[in-house]
Every structure is written in C-alpha cells, then in structure tokens.
C-alpha positions as semicolon CSV with decimal commas, in nm:
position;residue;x (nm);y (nm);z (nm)
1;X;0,000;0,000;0,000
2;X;0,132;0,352;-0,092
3;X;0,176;0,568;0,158
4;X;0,134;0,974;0,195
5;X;0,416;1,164;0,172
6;X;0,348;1,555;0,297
7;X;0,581;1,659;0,121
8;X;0,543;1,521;-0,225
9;X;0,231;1,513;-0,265
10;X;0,085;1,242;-0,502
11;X;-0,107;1,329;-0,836
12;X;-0,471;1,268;-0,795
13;X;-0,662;1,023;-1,031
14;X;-0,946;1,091;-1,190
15;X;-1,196;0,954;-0,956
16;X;-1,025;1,202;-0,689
17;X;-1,253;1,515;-0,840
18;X;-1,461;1,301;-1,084
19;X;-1,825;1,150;-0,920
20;X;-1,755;0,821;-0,714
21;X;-1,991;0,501;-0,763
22;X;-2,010;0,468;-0,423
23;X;-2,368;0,518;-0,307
24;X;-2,481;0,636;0,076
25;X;-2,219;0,609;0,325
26;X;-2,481;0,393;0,524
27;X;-2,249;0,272;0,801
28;X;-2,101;0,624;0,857
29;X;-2,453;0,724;0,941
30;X;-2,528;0,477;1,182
31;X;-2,197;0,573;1,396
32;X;-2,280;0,909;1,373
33;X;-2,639;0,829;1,544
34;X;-2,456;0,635;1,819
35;X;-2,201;0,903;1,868
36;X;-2,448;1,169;1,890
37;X;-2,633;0,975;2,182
38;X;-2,337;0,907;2,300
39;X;-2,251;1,264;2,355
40;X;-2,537;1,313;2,509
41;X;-2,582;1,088;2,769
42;X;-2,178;1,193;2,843
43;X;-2,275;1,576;2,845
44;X;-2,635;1,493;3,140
45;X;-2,372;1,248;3,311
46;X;-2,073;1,550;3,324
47;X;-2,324;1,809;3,449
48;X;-2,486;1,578;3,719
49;X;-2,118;1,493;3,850
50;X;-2,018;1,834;3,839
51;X;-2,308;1,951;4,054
52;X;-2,237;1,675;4,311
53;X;-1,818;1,768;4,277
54;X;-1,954;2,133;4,466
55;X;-2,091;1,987;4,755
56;X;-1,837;1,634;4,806
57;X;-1,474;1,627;4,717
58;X;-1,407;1,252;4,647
59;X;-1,162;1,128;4,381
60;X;-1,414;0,862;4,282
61;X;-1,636;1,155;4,205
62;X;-1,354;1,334;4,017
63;X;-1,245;1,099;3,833
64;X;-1,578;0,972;3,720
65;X;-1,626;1,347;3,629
66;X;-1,321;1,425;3,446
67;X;-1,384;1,056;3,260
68;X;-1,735;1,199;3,104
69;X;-1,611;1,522;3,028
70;X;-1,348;1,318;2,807
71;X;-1,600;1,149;2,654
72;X;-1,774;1,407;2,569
73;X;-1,537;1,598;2,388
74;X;-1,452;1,267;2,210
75;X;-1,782;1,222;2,116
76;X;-1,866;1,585;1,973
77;X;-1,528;1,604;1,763
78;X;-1,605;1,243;1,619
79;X;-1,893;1,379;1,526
80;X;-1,767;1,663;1,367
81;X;-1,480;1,365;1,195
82;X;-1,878;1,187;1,102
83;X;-2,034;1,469;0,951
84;X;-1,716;1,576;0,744
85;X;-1,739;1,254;0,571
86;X;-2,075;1,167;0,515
87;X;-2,069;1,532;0,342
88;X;-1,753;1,431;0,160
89;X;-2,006;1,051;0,025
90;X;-2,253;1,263;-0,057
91;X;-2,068;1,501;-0,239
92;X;-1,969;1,204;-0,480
93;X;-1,588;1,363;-0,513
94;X;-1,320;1,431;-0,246
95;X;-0,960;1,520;-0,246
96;X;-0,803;1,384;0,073
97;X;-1,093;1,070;0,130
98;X;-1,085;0,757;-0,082
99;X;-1,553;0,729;-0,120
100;X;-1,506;0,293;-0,079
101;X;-1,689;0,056;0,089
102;X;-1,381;0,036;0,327
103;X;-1,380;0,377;0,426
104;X;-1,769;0,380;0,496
105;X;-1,736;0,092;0,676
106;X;-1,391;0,151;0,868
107;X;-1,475;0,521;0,883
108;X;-1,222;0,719;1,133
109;X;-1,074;0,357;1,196
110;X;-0,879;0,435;0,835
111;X;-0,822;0,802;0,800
112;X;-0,451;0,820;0,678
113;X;-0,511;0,503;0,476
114;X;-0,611;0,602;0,141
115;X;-0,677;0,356;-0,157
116;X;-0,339;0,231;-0,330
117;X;-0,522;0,277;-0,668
118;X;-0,691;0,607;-0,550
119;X;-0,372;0,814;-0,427
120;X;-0,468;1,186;-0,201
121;X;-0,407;1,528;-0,113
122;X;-0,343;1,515;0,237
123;X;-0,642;1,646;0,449
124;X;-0,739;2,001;0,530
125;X;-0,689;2,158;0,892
126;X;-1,018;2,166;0,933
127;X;-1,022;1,819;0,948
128;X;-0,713;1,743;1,103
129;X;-0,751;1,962;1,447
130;X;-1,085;1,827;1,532
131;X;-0,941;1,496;1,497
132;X;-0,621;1,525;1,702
133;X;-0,858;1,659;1,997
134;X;-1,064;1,365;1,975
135;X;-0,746;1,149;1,971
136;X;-0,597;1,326;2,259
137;X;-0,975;1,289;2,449
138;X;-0,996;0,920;2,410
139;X;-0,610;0,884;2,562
140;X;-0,748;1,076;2,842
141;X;-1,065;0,938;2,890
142;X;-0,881;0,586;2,923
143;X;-0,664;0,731;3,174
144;X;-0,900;0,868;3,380
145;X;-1,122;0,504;3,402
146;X;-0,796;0,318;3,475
147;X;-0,782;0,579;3,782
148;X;-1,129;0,486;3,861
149;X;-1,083;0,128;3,841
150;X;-0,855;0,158;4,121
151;X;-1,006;0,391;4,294
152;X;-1,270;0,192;4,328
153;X;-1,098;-0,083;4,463
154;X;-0,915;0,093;4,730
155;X;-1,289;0,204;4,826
156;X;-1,376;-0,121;4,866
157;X;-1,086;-0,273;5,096
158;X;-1,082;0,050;5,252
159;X;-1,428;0,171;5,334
160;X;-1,316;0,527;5,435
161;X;-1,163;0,843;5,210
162;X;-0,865;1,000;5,310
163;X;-1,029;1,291;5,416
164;X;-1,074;1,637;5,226
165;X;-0,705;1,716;5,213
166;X;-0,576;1,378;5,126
167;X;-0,815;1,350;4,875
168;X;-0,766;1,731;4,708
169;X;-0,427;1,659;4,704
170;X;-0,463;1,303;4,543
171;X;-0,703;1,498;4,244
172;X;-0,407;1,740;4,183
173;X;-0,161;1,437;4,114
174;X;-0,392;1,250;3,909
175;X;-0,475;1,588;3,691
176;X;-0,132;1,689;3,638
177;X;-0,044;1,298;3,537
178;X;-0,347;1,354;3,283
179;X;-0,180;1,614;3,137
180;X;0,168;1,481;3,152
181;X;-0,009;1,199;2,961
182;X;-0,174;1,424;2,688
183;X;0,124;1,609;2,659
184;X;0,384;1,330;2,553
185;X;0,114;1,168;2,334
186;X;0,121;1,468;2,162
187;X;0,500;1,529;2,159
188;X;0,506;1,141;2,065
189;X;0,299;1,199;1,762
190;X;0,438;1,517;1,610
191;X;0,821;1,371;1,692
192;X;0,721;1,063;1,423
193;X;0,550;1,321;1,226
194;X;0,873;1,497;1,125
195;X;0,929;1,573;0,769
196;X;1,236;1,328;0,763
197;X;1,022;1,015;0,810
198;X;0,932;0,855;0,521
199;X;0,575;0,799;0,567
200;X;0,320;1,079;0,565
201;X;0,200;1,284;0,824
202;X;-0,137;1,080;0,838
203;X;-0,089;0,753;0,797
204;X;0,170;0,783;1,121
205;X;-0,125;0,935;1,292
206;X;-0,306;0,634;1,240
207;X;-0,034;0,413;1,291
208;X;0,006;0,629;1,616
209;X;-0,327;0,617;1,774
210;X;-0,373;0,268;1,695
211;X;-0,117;0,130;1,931
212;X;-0,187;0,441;2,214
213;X;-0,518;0,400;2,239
214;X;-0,416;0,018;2,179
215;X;-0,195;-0,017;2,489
216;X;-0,416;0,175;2,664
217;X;-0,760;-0,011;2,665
218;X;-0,579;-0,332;2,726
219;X;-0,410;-0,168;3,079
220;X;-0,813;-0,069;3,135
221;X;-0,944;-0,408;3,065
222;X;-0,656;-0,627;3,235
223;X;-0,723;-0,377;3,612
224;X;-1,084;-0,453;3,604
225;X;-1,073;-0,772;3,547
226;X;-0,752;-0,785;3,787
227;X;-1,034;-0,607;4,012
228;X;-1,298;-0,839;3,981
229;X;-1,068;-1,123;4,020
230;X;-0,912;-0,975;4,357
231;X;-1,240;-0,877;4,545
232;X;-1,371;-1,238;4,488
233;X;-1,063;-1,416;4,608
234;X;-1,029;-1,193;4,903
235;X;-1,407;-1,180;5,006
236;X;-1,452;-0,877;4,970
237;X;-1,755;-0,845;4,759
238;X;-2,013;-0,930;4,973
239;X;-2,189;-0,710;5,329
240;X;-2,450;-0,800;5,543
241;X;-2,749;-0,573;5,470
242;X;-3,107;-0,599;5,711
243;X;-2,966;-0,994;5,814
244;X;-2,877;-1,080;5,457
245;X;-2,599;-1,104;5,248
246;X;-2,620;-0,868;4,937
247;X;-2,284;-0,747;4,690
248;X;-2,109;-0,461;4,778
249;X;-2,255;-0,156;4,543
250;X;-1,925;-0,083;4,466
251;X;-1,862;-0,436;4,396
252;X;-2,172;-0,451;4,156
253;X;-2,039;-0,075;3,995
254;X;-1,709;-0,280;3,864
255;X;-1,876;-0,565;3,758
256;X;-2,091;-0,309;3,524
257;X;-1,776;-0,166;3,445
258;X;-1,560;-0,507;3,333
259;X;-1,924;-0,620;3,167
260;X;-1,945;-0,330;2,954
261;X;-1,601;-0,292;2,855
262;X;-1,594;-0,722;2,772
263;X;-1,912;-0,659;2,517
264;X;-1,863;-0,287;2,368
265;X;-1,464;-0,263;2,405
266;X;-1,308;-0,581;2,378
267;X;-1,373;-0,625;2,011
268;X;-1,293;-0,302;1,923
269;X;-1,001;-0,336;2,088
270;X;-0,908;-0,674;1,941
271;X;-0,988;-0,556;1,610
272;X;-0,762;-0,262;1,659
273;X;-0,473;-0,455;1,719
274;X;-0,533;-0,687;1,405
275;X;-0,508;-0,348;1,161
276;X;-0,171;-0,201;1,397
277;X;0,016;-0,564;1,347
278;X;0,114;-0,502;0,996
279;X;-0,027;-0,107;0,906
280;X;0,087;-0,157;0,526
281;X;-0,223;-0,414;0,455
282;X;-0,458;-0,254;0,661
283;X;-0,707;-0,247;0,365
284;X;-0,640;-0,580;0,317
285;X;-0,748;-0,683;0,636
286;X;-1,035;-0,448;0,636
287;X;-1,193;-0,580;0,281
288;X;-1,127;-0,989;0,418
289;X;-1,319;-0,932;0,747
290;X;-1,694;-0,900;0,686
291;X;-1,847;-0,540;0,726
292;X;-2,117;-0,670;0,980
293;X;-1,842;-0,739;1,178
294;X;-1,631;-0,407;1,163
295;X;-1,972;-0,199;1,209
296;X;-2,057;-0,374;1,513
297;X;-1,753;-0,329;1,700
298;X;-1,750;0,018;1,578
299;X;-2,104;0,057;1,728
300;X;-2,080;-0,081;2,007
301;X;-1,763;0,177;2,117
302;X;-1,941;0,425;1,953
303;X;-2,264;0,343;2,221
304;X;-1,981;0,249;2,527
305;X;-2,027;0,605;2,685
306;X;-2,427;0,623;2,694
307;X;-2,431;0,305;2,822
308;X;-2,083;0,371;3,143
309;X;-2,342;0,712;3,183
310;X;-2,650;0,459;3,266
311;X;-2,516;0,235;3,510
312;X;-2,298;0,461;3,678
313;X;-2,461;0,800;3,665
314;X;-2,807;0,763;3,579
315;X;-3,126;0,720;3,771
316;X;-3,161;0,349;3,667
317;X;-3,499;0,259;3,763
318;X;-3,638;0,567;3,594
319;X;-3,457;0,458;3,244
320;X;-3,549;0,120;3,293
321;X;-3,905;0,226;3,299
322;X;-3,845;0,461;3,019
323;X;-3,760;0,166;2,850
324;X;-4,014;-0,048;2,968
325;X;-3,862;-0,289;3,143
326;X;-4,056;-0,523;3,355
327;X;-4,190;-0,471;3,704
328;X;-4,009;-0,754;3,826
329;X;-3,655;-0,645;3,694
330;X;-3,685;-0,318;3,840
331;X;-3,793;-0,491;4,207
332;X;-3,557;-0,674;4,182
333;X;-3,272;-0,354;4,138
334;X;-3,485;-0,183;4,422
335;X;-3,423;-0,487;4,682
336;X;-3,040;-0,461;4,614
337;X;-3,038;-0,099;4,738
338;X;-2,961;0,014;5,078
339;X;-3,223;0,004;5,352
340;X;-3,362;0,353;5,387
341;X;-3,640;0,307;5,661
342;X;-3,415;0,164;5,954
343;X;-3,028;0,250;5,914
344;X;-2,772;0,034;6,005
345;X;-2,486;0,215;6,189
346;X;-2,166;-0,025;6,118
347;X;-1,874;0,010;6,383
348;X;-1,607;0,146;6,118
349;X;-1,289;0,368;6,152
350;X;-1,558;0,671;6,108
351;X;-1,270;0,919;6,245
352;X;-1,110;0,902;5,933
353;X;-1,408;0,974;5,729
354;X;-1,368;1,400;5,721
355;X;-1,715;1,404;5,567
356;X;-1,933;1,256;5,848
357;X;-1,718;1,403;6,094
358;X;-1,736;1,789;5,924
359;X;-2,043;1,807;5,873
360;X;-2,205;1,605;6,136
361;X;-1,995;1,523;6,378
362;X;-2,190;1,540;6,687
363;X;-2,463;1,323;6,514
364;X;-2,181;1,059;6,461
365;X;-2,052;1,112;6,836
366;X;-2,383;1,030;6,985
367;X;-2,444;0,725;6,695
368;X;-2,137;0,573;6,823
369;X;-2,229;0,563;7,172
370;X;-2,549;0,457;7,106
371;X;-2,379;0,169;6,896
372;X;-2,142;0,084;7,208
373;X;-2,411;0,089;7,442
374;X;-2,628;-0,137;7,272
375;X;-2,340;-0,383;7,248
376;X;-2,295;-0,349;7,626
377;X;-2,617;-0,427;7,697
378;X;-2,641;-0,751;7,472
379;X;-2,344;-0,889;7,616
C-alpha cells in the first residue's frame, strides 16, 4: 500500500474530483447516530457529577467526572470527523478521502489510509484539528477510568476516604499525570510526524493512535478484570445488609464496568490490534473481514459512553421504565439498594471519614455511643 508523503504530494486520479460510484455512506450514518447519543448521555452524566463535585470532594467523584467530560469531547469532535465525511459521500468527489466501501465501513478507523489505486491530497486543517482533539480525548478518557478502576478498589478494601485534604491533594496528582499523559502523546505523535520520516503525516497518525489508544484499553481491561478477580478471592464483595448477604454496590459498579467494557470494548479493541500488526495491509485486512463485523464493534464503542453514563450515573430505575422494562426487573434492582427506613450504623474507623465528621460530627458522636451501648447491653 502507498503511503502519503506531505511533502510530495501524489497526483490525484481521476476519480479524486470526478463522481464516485459509491452510493450512501450507510455505516457512517449509523456511527454518527450512536455518537451523537453518546454525547449526550456523556454531556447529562458531566453536568450531574459536576453539581455533586460542589458539595463532596471525592476522587471517585472526580475521576468519574473528568472521565465523562473526556468522553464528551470525544464524542462531539467524532462527530464533527462523522459529519465531514458523510458530506464528503454525498458530495460524490473528495480530495483527501478515498468514497469505498472500506472507508464507509472503517470510517475514522482508516483516516490516513487512502486507496493504493486512488492516491490523495493530504487532508485540510479543518479536518485534522478536530481529529487530534478527539485522539488526545480518548487517551485521556482511558486514563482517567484506569484511575477509577482503582479507585474503586481501594474504596472497597478501605471503606473510608482520606479525608478532604488527602483527597484534594490526590485529584491534583492525578490531573497533572493527565496532562503529563496528553502532553507526551502529543510530543510522541508530532516527533514521528517529522518531515524526515518517510511515511506521511497521516498515515503515522493512524499508525500512532492505533497502538496508544491500543496499549491503553488493554491496561483498562486487564485492572478490572484484575479487580474483579481480587475482590472475589479476598471476600470482599459481599456485606451484610437488614440480616442478609447482598454485593457490595461498589462491587456490583465494577462488575458493570468489566461487563461493559468485555461486550462494547473488547472487540474493538481486538480488532484494533489486528489493523496495527502489519499497518501496510490494513485495507487488506479491512476488505477480508466482513463489514457486519467491523460496524458492530465500531457501534458498540461508539454506544460504550451512553451506556458507562446509565449504570454509573443515571437514575436506573427511571430509564429502565423509560424503557419499559418489567416490574419484576426493576424490584428486583430496588431490593439490592440500601435500607432507607431503619439504618444500620456499622462500627467502622468513622474518624477518618472528614465528611461525616465535618459536617455532622456530633450526630456521629452520639451514633457511636449509642452503637457501644447497645453492644454493652447484649453482652
């Protein structure tokens, strides 16, 4: 496969301005309808977090924050990448996009791969800047959920927060680490962009973000599952709740997590890997794997943030009845939540927990006598 050289620029054919026989970019459309829902339910999500970030400072919360606002700004400039080319399909004639069934079908997946027989001008700025800020929003975005991942975890074996210094300092390290992050991707990508490498400024791009956003995904997938794996070894998933034994809710929020990332990200992530092995038959690849395939796992990453905004953000029961789901599914989410009626104090290291303590700290003082008496009194 050629490659494009920015600064010899290859001669366009004559389907590069003439009218392409490819018909409606059908598959670009349906990403861009997942996208846009996508960016969506990331936009409620990031507002509702960011109201709830005023009044608790948590580094769950934070990082569950910052990871929305990521994907929100992925979503909207993939979008933008969407729109571009389904105007570029409809058009019948581009300069810079090979109109194929490969590129409908592949989409962002193989910008910087034109067609060998179809050579082209490299694309405009317009095109390139809102691409590079989605780029550098899904390398974020990853980073923040690995932070989450193990954030959660130390949650779990921990039961307390460090308290509201410990944790604002904690929020500044993981945001300057973010940036460090975006920051040498950046520097990464523009050092093998230089003019002396032999192949073009775009198809390193691709070659770039394949094996980033590669690398990273994997390191997301391998800690929850790493998570999952540890709190049911250690028995940690489980509490007693009104004389039963229910899952711990942060328990069942990983589980979502590691279950959502197995169906939507997985593939995508598999089939990532297969086009970053050998870049120069990418298209190769692409036109031997069926396109049923390559638009589902494209969907189902495009639909990854609406549905991370549902199960950890949203008010589930009311969606689920949105959606009309059954009565009994929804009793059944409502008998997994926390009593409400009759609290159960639990004897815990509550000094350590600045929020209880700040704000209601003679509440907690006379709970915890009450909770010592009462065990006096039974023994």
């Amino acid at each position: 496969m050629g490659n494009i050289n920015d600064r010899h620029h290859p001669e366009p054919t004559a389907s590069t301005l003439n009218p392409n026989p490819y018909g409606f970019p059908k598959y670009c459309v349906i990403y861009l309808a997942f996208m846009v829902l996508s960016l969506v339910a990331s936009t409620l999500a990031a507002q509702t977090l960011h109201r709830y970030n005023k009044l608790v400072t948590s580094c769950v919360c934070y990082t569950m924050y910052s990871f929305f606002v990521c994907k929100s700004i992925y979503s909207l400039f993939r979008t933008v990448i969407l729109i571009m080319m389904i105007d570029q399909f409809v058009a019948h004639k581009s300069s810079w996009l090979s109109l194929d069934d490969n590129h409908d079908v592949g989409a962002f997946r193989l910008i910087g791969h034109p067609s060998a027989a179809d050579p082209k001008y490299p694309p405009p700025y317009t095109f390139k800047i809102p691409l590079f800020i989605g780029d550098a929003a899904l390398i974020s975005g990853t980073y923040w959920m690995l932070v989450m991942v193990v954030e959660l975890l130390r949650l779990v074996k921990t039961t307390v927060d460090r308290g509201v210094v410990n944790e604002k300092r904690y929020i500044r390290i993981y945001a300057w680490t973010n940036l460090f992050v975006i920051v040498s991707y950046l520097i990464g990508s523009f050092v093998s962009f230089a003019p002396s490498q032999e192949v073009g400024f775009y198809t390193t791009r691709f070659q770039t973000l394949l094996v980033s956003s590669g690398i990273a995904q994997t390191i997301v997938i391998l800690a929850v599952t790493v998570a999952i794996v540890y709190l049911n070894c250690m028995g940690l998933k489980n509490e007693s709740v009104e004389c039963r034994v229910a899952q711990k809710p942060i328990y069942v929020r990983l589980k979502r997590i590691f279950a959502i990332y197995l169906v939507t990200t997985l593939p995508y992530v598999v089939l990532g890997w297969i086009l970053t092995i050998d870049p120069d038959h990418t298209l190769e690849y692409i036109t031997n794997i069926p396109d049923p395939l390559i638009a589902t796992t494209n969907v189902l990453f495009a639909a990854s943030a609406a549905l991370l905004a549902f199960v950890l953000v949203a008010n589930q029961q009311c969606v689920l009845s949105w959606c009309r789901v059954s009565d009994d599914v929804i009793q059944q989410i409502q008998a997994n939540e926390a009593p409400t009626d009759f609290p159960v104090f639990v004897n815990t290291d509550i000094e350590s927990s600045s929020a209880l303590w700040g704000h209601l700290g003679n509440v907690m003082h006379d709970a915890q006598d009450l909770h010592d008496t009462l065990l006096r009194e039974l023994l």
